[in-house]
N, C-alpha and C positions, 0 to 999 in steps of 0.2 A: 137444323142445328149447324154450328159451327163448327171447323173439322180444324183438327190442331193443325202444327207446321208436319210438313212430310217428314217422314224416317228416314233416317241416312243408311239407308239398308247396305248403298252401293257402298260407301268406305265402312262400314262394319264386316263387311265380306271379303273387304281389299286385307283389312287388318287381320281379321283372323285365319287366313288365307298366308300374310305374312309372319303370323305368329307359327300358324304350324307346320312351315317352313323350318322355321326358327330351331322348334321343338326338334324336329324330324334329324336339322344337321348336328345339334348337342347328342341325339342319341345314338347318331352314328359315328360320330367321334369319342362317344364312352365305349361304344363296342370295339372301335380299333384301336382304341386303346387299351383293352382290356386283352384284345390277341397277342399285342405285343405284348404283351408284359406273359401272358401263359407262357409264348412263345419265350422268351427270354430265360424265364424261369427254368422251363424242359430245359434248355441249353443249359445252366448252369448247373443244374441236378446232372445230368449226362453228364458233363465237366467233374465235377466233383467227384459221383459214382468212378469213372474211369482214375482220377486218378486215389483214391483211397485203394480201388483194387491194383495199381499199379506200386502202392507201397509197402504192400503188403507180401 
């Protein structure tokens, strides 16, 4: 029997390899993204809390 053309196994592994790279640095920039902003948030409730008790 005749055996089809070879499988590009090698760049399907390069690719997917680069995909989940890809995947890996977007989901680590939603997470530091997401510290900052808790982070910011705490600061401005602290901000806030201090001074409504400082108006009072």
């Amino acid at each position: 029997m005749a055996k089809g053309p070879e499988k590009k196994t090698k760049n399907k592994a390069l690719h997917t390899k680069l995909l989940n790279r890809k995947k890996a640095k977007i989901q680590e920039e939603k997470k530091e993204k997401a510290l900052r902003l808790k982070v910011l948030v705490t600061k401005m409730n602290a901000k806030r809390n201090s001074s409504e008790s400082g108006d009072r």
